[in-house]
N, CA, C and O atoms as a Tripos MOL2 file, in Angstrom:
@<TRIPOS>MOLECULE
protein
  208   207    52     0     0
PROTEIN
NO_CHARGES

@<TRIPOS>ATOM
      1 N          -1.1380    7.3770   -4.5710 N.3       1 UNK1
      2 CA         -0.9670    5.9390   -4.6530 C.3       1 UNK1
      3 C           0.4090    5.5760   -5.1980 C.2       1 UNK1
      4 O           0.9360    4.6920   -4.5230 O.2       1 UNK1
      5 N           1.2300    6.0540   -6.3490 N.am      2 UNK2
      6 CA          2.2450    6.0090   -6.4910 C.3       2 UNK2
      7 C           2.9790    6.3190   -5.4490 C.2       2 UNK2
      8 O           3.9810    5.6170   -5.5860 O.2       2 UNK2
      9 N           3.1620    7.2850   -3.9550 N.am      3 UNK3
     10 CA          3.9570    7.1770   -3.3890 C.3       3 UNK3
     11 C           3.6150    5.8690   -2.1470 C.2       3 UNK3
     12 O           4.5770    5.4560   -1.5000 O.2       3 UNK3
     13 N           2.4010    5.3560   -1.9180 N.am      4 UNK4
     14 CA          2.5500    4.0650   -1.7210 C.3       4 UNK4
     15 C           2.6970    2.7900   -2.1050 C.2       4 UNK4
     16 O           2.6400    1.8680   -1.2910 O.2       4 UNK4
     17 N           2.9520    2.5670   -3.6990 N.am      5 UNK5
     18 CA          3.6870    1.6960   -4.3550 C.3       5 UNK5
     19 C           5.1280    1.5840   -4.3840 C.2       5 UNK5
     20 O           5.6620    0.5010   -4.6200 O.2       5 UNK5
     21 N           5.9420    2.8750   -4.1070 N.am      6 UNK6
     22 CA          6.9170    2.7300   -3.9560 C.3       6 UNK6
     23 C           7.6880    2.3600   -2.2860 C.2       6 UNK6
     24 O           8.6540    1.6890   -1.9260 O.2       6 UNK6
     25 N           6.7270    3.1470   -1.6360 N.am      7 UNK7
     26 CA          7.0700    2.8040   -0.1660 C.3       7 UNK7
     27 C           7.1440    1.3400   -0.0310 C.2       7 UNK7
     28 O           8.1450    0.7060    0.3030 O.2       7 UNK7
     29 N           5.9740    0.8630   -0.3250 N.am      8 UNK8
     30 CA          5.6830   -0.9980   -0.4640 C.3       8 UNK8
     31 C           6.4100   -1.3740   -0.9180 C.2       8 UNK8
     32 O           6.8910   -2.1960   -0.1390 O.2       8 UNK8
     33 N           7.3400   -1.3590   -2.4320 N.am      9 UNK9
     34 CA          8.1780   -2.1580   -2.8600 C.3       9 UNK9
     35 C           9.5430   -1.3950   -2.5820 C.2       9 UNK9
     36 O          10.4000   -1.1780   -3.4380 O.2       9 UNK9
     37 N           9.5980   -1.0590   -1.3770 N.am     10 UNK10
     38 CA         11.4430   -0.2760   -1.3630 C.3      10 UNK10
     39 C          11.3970   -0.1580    0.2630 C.2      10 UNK10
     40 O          12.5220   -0.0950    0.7590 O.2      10 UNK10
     41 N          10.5110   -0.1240    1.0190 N.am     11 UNK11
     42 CA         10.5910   -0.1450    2.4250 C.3      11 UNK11
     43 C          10.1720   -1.5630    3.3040 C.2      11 UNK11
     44 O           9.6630   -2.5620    2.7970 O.2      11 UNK11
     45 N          10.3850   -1.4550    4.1950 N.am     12 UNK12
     46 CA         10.0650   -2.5370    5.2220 C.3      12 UNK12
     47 C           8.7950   -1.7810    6.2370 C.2      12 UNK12
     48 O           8.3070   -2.2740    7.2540 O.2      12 UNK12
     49 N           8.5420   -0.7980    5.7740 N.am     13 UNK13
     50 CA          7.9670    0.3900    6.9560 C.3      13 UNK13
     51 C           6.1640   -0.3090    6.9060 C.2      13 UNK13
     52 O           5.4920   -0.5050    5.8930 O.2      13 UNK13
     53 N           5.8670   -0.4950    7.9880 N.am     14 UNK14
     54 CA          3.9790   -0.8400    8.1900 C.3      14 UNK14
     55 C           3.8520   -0.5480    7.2360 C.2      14 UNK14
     56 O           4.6080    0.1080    6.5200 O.2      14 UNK14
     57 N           2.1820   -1.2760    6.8870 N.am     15 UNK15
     58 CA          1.6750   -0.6860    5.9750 C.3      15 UNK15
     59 C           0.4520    0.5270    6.2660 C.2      15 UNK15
     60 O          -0.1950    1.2660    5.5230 O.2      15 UNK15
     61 N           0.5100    0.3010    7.8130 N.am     16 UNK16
     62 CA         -0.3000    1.5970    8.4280 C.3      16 UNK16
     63 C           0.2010    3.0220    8.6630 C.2      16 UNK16
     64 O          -0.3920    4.1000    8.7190 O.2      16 UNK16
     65 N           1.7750    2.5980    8.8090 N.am     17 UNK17
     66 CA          2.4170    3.8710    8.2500 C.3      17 UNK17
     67 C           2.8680    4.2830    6.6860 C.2      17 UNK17
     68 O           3.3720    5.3650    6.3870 O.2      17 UNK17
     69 N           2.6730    3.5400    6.0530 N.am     18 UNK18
     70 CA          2.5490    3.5930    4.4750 C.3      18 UNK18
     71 C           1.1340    4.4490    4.4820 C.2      18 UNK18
     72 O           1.0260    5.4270    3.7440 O.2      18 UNK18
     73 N           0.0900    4.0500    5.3230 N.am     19 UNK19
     74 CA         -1.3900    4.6160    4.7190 C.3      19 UNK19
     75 C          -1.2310    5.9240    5.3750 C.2      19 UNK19
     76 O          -1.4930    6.8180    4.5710 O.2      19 UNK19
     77 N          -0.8860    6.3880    6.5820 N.am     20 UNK20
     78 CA         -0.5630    7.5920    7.2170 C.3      20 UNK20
     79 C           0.1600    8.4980    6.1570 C.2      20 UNK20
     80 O          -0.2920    9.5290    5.6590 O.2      20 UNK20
     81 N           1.3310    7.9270    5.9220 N.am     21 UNK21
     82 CA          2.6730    8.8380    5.0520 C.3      21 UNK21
     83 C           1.6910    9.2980    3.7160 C.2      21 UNK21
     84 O           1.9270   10.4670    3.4130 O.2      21 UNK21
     85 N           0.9680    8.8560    3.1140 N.am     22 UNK22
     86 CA         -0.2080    8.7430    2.2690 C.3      22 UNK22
     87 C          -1.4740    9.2940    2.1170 C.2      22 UNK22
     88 O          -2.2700    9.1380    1.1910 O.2      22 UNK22
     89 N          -1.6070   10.1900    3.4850 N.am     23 UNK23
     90 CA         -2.8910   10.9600    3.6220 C.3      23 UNK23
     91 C          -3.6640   10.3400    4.4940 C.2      23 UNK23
     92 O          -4.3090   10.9730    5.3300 O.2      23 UNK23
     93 N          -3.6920    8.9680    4.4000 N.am     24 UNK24
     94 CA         -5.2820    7.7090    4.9280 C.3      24 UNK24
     95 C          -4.9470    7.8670    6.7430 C.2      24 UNK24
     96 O          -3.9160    7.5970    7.3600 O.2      24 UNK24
     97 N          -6.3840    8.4560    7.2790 N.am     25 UNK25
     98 CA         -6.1280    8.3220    8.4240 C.3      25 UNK25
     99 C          -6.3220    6.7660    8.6410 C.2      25 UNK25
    100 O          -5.6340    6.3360    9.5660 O.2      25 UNK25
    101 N          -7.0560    5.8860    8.0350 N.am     26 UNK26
    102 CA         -7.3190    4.6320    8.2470 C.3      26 UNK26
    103 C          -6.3940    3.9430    7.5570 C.2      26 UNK26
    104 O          -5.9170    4.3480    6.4970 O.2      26 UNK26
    105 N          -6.0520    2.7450    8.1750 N.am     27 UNK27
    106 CA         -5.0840    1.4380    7.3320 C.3      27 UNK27
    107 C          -5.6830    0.6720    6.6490 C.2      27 UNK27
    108 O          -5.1330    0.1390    5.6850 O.2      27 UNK27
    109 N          -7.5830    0.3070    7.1430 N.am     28 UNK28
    110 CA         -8.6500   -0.5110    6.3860 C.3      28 UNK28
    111 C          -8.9930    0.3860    5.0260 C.2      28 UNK28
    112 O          -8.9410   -0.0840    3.8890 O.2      28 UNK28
    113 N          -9.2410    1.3390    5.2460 N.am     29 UNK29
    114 CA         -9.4020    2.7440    4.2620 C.3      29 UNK29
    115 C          -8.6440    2.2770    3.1110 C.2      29 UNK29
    116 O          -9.1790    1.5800    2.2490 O.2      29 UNK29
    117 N          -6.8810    2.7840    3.0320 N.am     30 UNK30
    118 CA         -6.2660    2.7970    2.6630 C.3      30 UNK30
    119 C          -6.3880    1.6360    1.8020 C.2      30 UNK30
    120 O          -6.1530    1.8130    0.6060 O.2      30 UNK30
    121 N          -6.7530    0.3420    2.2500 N.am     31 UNK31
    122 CA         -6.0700   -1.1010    2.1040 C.3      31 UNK31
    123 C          -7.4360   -1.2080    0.9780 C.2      31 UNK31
    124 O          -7.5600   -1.9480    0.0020 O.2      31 UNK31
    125 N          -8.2430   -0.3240    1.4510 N.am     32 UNK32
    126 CA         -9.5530   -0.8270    0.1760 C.3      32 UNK32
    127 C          -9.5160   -0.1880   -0.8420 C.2      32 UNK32
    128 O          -9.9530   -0.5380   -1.9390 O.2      32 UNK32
    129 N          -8.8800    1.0140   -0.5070 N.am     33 UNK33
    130 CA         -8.6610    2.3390   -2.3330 C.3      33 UNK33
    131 C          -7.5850    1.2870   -2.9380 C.2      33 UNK33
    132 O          -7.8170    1.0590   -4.1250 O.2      33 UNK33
    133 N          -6.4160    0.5570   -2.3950 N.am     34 UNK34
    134 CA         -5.4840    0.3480   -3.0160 C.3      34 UNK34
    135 C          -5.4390   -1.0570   -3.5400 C.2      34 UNK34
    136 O          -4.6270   -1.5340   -4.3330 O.2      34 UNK34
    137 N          -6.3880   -1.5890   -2.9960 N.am     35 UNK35
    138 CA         -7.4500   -3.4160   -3.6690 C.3      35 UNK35
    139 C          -7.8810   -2.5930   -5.0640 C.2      35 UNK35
    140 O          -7.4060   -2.8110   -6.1790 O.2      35 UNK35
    141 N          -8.5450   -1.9420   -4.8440 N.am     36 UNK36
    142 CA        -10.1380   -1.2880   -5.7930 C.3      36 UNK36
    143 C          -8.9270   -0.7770   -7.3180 C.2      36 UNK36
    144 O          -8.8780   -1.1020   -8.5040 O.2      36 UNK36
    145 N          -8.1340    0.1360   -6.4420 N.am     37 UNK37
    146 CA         -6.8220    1.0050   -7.7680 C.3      37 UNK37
    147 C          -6.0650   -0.2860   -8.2760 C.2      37 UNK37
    148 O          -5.8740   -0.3480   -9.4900 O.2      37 UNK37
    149 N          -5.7050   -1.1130   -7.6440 N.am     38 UNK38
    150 CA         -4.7730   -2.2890   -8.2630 C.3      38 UNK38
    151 C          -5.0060   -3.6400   -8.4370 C.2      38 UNK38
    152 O          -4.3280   -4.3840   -9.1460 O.2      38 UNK38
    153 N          -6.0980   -3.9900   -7.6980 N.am     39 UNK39
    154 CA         -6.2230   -5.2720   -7.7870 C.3      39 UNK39
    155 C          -5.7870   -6.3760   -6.7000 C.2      39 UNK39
    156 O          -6.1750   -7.5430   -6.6620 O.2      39 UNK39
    157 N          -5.1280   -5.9060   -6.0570 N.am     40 UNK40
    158 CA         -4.4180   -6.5810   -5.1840 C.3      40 UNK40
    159 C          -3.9720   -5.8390   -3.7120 C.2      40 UNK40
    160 O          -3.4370   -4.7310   -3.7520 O.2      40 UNK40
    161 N          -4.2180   -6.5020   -2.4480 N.am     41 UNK41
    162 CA         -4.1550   -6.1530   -1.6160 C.3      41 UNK41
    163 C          -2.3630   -5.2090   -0.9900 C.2      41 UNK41
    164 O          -1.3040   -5.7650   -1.2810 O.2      41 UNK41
    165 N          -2.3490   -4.2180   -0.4020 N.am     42 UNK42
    166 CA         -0.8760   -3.6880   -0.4120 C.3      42 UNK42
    167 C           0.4500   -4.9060   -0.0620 C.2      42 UNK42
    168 O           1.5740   -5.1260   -0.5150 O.2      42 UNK42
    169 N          -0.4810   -5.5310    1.0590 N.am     43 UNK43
    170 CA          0.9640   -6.9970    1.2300 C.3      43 UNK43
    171 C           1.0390   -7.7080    0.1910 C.2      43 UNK43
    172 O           2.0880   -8.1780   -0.2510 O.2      43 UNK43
    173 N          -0.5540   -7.9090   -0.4980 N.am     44 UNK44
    174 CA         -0.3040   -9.2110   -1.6980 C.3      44 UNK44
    175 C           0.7920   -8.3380   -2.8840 C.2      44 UNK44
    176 O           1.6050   -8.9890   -3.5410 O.2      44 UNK44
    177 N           0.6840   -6.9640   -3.0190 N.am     45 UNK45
    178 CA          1.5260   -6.1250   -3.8020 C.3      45 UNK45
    179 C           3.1180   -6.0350   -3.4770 C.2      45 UNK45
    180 O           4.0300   -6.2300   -4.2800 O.2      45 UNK45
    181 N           3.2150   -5.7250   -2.2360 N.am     46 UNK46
    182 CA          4.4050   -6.2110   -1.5590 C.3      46 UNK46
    183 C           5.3850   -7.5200   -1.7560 C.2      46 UNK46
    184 O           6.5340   -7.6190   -2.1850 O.2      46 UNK46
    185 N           4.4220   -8.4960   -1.2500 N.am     47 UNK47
    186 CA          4.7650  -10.2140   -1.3100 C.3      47 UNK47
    187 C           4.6760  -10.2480   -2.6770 C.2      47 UNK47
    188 O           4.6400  -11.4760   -2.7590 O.2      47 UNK47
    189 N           4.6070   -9.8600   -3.8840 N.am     48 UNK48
    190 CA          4.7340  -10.0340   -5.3040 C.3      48 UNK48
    191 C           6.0780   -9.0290   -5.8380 C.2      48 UNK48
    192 O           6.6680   -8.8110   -6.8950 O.2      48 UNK48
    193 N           6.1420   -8.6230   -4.5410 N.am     49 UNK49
    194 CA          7.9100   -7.3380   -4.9100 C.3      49 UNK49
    195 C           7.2900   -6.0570   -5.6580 C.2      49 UNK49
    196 O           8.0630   -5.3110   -6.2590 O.2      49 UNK49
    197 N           6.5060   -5.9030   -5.6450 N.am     50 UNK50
    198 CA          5.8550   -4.4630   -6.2950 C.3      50 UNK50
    199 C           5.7160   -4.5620   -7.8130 C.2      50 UNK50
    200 O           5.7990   -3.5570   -8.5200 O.2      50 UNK50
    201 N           5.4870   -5.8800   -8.3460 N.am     51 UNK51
    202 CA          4.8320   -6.5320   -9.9100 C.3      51 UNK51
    203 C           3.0690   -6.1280   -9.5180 C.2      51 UNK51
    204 O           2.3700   -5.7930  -10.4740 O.2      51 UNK51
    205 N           2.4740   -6.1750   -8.2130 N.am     52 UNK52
    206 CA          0.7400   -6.0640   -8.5060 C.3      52 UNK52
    207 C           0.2590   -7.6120   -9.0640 C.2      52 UNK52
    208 O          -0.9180   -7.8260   -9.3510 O.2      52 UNK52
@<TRIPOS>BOND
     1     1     2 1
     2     2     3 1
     3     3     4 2
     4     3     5 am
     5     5     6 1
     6     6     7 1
     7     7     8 2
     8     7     9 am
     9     9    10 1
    10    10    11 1
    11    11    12 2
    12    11    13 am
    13    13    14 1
    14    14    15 1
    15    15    16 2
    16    15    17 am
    17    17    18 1
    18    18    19 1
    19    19    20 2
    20    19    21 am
    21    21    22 1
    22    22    23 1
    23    23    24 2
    24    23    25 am
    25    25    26 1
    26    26    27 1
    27    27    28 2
    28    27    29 am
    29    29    30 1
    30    30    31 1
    31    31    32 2
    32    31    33 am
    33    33    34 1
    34    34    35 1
    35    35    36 2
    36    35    37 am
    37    37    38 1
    38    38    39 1
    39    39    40 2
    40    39    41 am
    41    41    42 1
    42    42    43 1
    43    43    44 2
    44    43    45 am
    45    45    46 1
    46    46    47 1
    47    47    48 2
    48    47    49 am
    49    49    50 1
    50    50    51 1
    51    51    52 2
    52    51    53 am
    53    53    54 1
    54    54    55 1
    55    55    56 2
    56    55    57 am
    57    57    58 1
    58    58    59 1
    59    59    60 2
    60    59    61 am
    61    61    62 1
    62    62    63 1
    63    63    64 2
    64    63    65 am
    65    65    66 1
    66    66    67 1
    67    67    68 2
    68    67    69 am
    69    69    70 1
    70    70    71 1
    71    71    72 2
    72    71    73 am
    73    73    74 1
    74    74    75 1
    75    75    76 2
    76    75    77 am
    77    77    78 1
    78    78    79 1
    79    79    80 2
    80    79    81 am
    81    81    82 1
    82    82    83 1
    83    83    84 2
    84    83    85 am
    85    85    86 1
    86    86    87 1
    87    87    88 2
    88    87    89 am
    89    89    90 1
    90    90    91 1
    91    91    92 2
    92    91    93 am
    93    93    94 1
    94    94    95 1
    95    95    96 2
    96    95    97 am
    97    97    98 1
    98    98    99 1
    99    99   100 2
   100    99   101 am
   101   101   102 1
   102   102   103 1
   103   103   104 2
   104   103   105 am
   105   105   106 1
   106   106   107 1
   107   107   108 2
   108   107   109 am
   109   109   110 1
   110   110   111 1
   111   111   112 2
   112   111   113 am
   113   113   114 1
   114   114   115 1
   115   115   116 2
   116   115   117 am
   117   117   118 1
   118   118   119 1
   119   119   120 2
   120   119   121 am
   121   121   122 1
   122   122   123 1
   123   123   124 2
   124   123   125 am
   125   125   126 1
   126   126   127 1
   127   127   128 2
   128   127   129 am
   129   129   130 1
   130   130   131 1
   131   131   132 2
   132   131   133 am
   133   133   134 1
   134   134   135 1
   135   135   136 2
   136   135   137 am
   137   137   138 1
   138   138   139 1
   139   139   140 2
   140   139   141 am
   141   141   142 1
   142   142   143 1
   143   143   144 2
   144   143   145 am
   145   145   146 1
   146   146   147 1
   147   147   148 2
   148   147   149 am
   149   149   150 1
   150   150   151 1
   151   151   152 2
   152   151   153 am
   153   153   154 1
   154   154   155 1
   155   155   156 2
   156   155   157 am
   157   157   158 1
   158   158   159 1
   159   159   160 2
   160   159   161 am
   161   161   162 1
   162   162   163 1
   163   163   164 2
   164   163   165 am
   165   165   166 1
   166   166   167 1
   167   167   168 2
   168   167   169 am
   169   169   170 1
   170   170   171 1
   171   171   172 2
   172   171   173 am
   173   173   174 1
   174   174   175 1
   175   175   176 2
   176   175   177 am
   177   177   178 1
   178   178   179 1
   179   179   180 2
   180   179   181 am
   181   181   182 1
   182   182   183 1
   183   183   184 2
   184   183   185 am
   185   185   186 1
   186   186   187 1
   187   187   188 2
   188   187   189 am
   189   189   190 1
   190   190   191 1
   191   191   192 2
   192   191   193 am
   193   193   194 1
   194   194   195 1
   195   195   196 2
   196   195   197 am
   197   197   198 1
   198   198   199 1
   199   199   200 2
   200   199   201 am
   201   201   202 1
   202   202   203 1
   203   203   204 2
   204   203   205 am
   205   205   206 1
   206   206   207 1
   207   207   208 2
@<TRIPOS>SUBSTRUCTURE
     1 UNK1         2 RESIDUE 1 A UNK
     2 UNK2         6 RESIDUE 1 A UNK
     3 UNK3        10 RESIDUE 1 A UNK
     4 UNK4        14 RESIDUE 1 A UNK
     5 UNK5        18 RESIDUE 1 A UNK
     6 UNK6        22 RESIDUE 1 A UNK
     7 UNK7        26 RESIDUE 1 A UNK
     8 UNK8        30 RESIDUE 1 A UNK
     9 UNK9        34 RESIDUE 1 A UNK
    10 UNK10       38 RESIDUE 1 A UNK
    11 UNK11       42 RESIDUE 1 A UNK
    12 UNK12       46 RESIDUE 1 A UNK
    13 UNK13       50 RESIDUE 1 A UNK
    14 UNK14       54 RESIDUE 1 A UNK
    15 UNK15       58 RESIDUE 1 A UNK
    16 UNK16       62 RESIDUE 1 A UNK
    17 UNK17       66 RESIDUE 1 A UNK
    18 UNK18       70 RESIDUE 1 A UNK
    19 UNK19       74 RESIDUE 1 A UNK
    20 UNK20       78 RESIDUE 1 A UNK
    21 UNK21       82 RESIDUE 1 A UNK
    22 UNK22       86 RESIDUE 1 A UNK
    23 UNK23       90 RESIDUE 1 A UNK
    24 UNK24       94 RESIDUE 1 A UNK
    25 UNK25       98 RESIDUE 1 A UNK
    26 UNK26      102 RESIDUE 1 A UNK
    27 UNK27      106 RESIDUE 1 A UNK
    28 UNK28      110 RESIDUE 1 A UNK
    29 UNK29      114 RESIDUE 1 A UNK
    30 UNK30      118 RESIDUE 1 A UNK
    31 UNK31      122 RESIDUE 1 A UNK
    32 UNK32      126 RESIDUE 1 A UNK
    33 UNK33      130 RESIDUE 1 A UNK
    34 UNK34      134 RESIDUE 1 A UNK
    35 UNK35      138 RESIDUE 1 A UNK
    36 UNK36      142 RESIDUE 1 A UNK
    37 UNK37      146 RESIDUE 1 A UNK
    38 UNK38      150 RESIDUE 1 A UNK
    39 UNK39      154 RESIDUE 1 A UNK
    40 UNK40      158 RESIDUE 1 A UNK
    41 UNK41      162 RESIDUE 1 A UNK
    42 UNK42      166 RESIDUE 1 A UNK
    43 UNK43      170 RESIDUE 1 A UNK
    44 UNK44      174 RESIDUE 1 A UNK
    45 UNK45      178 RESIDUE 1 A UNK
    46 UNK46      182 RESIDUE 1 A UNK
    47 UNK47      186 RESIDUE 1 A UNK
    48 UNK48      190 RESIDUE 1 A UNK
    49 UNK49      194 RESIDUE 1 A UNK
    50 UNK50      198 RESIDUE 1 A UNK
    51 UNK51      202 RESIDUE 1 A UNK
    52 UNK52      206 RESIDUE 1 A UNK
């Protein structure tokens, strides 16, 4: 998860290739460990500049 916090706040790259680069064969997958771990959805993490 740390290397998709940083991808999110330092890349422009999908966030389905964020969940790929990451292990997650799924992007829904991905998008629910990283709600559940942070609180906040990967774009809402993104669109906040990587504050969460």
């Amino acid at each position: 998860m740390a290397l998709a916090q940083s991808l999110l706040a330092g890349t422009g790259r999908r966030i389905g290739d964020i969940a790929h680069a990451c292990g997650f064969a799924d992007e829904a997958y991905f998008s629910r460990r990283f709600r559940l771990r942070f609180g906040v959805s990967p774009r809402g993490y993104r669109q906040a500049g990587g504050a969460g």
